[in-house]
C-alpha positions in Angstrom: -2.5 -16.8 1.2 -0.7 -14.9 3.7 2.3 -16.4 5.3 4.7 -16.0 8.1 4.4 -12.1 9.6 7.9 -10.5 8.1 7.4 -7.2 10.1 5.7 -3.8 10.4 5.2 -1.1 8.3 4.3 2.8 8.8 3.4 5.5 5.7 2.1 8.9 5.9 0.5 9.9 2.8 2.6 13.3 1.2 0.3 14.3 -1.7 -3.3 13.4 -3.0 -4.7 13.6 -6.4 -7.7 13.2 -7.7 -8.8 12.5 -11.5 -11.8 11.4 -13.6 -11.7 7.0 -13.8 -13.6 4.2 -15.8 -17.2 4.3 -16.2 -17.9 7.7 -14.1 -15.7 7.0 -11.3 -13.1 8.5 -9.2 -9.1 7.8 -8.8 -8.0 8.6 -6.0 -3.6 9.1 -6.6 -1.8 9.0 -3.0 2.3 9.2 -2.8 2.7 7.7 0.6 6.3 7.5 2.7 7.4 5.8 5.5 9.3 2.5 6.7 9.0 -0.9 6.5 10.5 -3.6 8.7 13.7 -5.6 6.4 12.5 -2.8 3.4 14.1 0.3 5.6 12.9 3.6 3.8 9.9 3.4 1.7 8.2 5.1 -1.0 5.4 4.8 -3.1 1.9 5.7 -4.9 -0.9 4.0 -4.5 -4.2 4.5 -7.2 -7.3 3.6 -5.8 -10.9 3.3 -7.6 -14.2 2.2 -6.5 -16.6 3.8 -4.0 -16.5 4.9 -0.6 -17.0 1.6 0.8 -14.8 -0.4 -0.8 -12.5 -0.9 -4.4 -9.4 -2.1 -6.1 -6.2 -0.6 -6.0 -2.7 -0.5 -7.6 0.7 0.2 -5.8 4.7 1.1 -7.1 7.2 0.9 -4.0 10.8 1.7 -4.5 12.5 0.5 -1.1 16.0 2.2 0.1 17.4 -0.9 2.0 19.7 -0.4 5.4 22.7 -1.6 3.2 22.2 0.6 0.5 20.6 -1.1 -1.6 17.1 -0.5 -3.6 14.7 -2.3 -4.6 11.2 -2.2 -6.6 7.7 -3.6 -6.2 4.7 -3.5 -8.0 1.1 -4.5 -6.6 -2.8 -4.8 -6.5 -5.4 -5.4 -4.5 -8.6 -4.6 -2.2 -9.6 -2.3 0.1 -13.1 -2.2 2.3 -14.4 0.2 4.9 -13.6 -0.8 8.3 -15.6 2.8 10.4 -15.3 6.1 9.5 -13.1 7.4 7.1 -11.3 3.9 7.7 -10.3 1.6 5.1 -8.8 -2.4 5.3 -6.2 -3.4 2.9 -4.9 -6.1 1.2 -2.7 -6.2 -1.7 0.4 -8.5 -3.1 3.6 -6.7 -4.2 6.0 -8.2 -6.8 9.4 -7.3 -5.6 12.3 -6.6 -8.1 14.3 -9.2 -6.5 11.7 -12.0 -7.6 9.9 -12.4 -4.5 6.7 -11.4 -3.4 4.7 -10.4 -0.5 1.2 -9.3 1.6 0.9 -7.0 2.9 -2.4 -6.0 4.9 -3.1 -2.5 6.5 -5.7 0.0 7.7 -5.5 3.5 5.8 -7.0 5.9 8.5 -7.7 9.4 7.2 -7.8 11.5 10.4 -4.3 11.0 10.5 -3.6 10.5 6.7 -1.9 6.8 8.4 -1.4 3.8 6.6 0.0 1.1 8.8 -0.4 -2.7 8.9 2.3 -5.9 8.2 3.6 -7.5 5.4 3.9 -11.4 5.3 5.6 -14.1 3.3 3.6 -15.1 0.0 2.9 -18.7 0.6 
């Protein structure tokens, strides 16, 4: 369950690749880059698979902290259409530092956006 908000964050999606899946579907590979409120510079690529309507997906992040530092994440979760060409997340990421948390969105594909907050992990 989703926690305290912990801030914002803001991707644009670089490159998109798509390949055959499971049983006759689709992946759908996006490297997306952007910021993250207390996560600074972020990077990461997302796999989705499922339909047009809705899916599961998997996530790597590699964060470039303010201070210097880096850190890691991995995560899955859902998406669902929300309107045209829109999509609602949801998906916990496993940070290298031991914590974890949610982080919920809205993938737009007009502007090839993906913007939403992230949350403690209660």
């Amino acid at each position: 369950m989703a926690g305290k908000a912990i801030g914002e964050f803001s991707f644009k999606a670089i490159t998109i690749t798509y390949s055959p899946g499971p049983a006759g579907s689709v992946l759908d590979q996006v490297n997306w880059e952007g910021t993250a409120k207390e996560f600074g510079t972020v990077f990461g690529t997302a796999t989705y698979v499922g339909g047009s309507k809705d899916g599961t997906f998997t996530a790597c992040w590699v964060a470039y902290l303010d201070n210097g530092e880096q850190l890691s994440g991995i995560g899955s979760g859902t998406y669902e259409s929300s309107g045209k060409h829109h999509w609602r997340t949801r998906h916990v990421i496993h940070i290298s530092d031991g914590t974890s948390i949610v982080n919920e969105g809205e993938i737009d594909l007009a502007t090839r956006s993906w913007t939403g907050k992230n949350f403690e992990n209660s």
